[in-house]
C-alpha positions as CSV (number, residue, x, y, z in Angstrom):
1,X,42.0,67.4,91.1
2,X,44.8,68.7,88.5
3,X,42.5,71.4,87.0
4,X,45.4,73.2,86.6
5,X,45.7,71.9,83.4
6,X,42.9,71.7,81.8
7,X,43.7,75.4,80.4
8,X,46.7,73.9,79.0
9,X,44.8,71.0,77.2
10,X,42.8,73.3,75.3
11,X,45.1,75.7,74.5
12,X,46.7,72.9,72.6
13,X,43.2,71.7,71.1
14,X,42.4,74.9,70.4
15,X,45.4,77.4,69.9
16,X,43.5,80.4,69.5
17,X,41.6,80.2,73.1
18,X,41.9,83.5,74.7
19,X,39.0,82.7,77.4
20,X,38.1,80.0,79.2
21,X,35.0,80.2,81.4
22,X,34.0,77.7,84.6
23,X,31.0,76.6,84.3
24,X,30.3,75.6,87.5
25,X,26.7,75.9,90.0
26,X,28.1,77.5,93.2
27,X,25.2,76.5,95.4
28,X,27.3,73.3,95.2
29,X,29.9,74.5,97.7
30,X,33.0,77.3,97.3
31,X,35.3,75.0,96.2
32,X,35.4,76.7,92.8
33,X,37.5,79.1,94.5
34,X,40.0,77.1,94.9
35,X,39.6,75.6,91.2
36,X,39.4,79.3,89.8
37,X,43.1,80.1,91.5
38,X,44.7,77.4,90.0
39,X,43.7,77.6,86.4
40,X,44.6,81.8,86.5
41,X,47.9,80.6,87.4
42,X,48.4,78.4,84.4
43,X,46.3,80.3,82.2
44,X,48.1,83.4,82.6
45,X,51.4,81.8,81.0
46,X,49.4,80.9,78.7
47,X,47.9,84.4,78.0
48,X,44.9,82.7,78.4
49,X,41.8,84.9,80.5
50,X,40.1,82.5,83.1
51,X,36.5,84.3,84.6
52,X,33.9,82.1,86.5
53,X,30.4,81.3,84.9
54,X,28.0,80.3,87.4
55,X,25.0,78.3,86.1
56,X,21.2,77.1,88.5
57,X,19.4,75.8,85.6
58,X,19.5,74.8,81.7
59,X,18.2,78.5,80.9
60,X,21.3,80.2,82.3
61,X,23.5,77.1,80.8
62,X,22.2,78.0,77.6
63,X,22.5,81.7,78.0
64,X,26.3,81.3,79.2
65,X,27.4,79.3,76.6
66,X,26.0,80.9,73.6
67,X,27.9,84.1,75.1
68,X,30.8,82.5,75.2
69,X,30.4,81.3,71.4
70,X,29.5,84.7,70.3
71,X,33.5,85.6,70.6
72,X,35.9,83.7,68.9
73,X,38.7,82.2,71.3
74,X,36.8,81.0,73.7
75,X,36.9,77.5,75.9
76,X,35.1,75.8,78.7
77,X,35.9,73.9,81.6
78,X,33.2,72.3,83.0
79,X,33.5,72.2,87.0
80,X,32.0,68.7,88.7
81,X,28.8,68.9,90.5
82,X,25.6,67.4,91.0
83,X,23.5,70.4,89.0
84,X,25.9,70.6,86.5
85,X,25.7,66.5,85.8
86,X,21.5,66.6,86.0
87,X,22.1,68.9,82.6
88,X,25.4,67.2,81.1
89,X,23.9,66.2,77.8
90,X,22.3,69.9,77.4
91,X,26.1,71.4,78.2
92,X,27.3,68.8,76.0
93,X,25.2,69.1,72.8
94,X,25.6,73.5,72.7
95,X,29.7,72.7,73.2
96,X,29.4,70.9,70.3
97,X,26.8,72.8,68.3
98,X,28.4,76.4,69.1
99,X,31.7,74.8,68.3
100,X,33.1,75.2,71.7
101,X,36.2,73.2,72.7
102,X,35.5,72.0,76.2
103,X,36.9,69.7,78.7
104,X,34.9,67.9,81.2
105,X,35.8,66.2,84.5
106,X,34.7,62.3,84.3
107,X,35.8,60.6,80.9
108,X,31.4,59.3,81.1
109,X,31.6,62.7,79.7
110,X,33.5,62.3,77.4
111,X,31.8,58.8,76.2
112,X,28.3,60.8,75.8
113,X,29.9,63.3,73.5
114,X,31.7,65.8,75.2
115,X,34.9,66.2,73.3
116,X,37.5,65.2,76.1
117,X,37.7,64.8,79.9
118,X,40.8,65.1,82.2
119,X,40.4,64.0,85.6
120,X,40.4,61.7,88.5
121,X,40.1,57.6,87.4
122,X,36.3,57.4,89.4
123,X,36.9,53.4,89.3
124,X,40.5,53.8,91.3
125,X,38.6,56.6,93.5
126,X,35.7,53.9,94.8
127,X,38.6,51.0,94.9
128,X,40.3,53.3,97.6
129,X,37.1,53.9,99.4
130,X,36.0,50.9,100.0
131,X,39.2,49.5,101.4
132,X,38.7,52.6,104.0
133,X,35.2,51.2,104.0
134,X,36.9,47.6,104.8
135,X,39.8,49.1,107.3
136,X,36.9,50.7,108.9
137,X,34.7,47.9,109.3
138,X,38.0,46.1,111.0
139,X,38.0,48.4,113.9
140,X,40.1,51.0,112.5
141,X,39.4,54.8,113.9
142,X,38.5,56.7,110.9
143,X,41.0,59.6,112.9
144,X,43.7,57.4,112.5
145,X,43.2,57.1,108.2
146,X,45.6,58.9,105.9
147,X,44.4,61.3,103.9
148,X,45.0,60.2,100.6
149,X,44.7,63.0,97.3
150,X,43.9,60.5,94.1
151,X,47.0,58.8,92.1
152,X,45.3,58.5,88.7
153,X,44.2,60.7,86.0
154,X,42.2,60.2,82.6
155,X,42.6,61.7,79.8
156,X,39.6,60.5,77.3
157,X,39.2,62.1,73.7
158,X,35.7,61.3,72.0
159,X,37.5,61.0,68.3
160,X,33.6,60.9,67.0
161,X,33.4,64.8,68.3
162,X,37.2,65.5,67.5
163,X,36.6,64.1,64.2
164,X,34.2,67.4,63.0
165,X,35.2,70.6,61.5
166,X,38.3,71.0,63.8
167,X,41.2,68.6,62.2
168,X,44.0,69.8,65.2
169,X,42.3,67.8,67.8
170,X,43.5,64.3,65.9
171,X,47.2,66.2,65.9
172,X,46.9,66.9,69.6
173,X,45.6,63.2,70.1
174,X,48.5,62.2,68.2
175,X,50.9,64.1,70.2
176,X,49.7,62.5,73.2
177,X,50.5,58.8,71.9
178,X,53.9,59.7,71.3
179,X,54.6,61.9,74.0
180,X,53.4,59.6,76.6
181,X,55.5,58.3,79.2
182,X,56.2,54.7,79.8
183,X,54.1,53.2,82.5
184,X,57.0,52.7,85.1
185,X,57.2,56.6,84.5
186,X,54.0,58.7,85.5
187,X,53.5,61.6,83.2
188,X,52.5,64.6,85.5
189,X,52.4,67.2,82.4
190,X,49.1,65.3,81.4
């Protein structure tokens, strides 16, 4: 997954991020490591401080996100997992009422409120999993199966939540629309 640059997305939402927290559950697995080294690497030329914030339950979610609110400049990228999704509309509506720009990893998110997602196409994810499913079922070893990273990425803006108190998330919607490439060209910046 391009986390990379999600701290880029909201620095442009949000120009005055200076922090940007994970929110992540790391009984989930330690793949957050991996997430946390790429966005320091992008968020540091973006003078942008990335630091882990590991969540078990809606009490700690709360607690985490009201302390991030309590500064100004601070953002949130929400890490995918199974904990994290069982309390999405919690994480969702104390974004929102703290006033903290956020970026989520399915566009559902996205759809319920959130105010954007960037992330893997789940829809083109399945397609490619069940024709493994298929090539399986054929009498294909599994051993013998490419490995295949995903192809396509979503970026969904809610333009209900963007529509509130902070006007530069139209611009940078804007900005997209005429910045995007033509579909014979991929854009890899988004």
């Amino acid at each position: 997954m391009r986390c990379a640059s999600r701290p880029e997305i909201l620095k442009e939402i949000a120009p005055k991020t200076a922090r940007v927290s994970l929110l992540l559950n790391p009984d989930t697995g330690s793949y957050y490591v991996e997430y946390l080294r790429s966005v320091e690497s992008v968020a540091l030329s973006s003078s942008v401080q990335a630091t882990l914030a590991p969540v078990h339950n809606a009490g700690e979610i709360e607690t985490t996100i009201k302390a991030l609110a309590r500064e100004p400049g601070g953002g949130l990228i929400v890490l995918p997992s199974a904990p994290i999704t069982a309390h999405i509309d919690l994480v969702i509506r104390l974004a929102a009422q703290f006033r903290t720009p956020a970026v989520y990893p399915f566009g559902s998110y996205a759809r319920q409120g959130g105010l954007l997602s960037y992330g893997v196409e789940l829809n083109d994810l399945f397609r490619h999993a069940a024709e493994y499913v298929d090539r399986i079922l054929r009498g294909e070893k599994p051993a013998d199966l490419p490995v295949q990273a995903p192809t396509k990425y979503e970026l969904v803006i809610n333009l209900k939540t963007a529509n509130g108190p902070r006007t530069q998330y139209i611009a940078f919607q804007r900005s997209l629309r005429h910045d995007t490439a033509s579909p014979s060209e991929p854009n890899d910046d988004l």
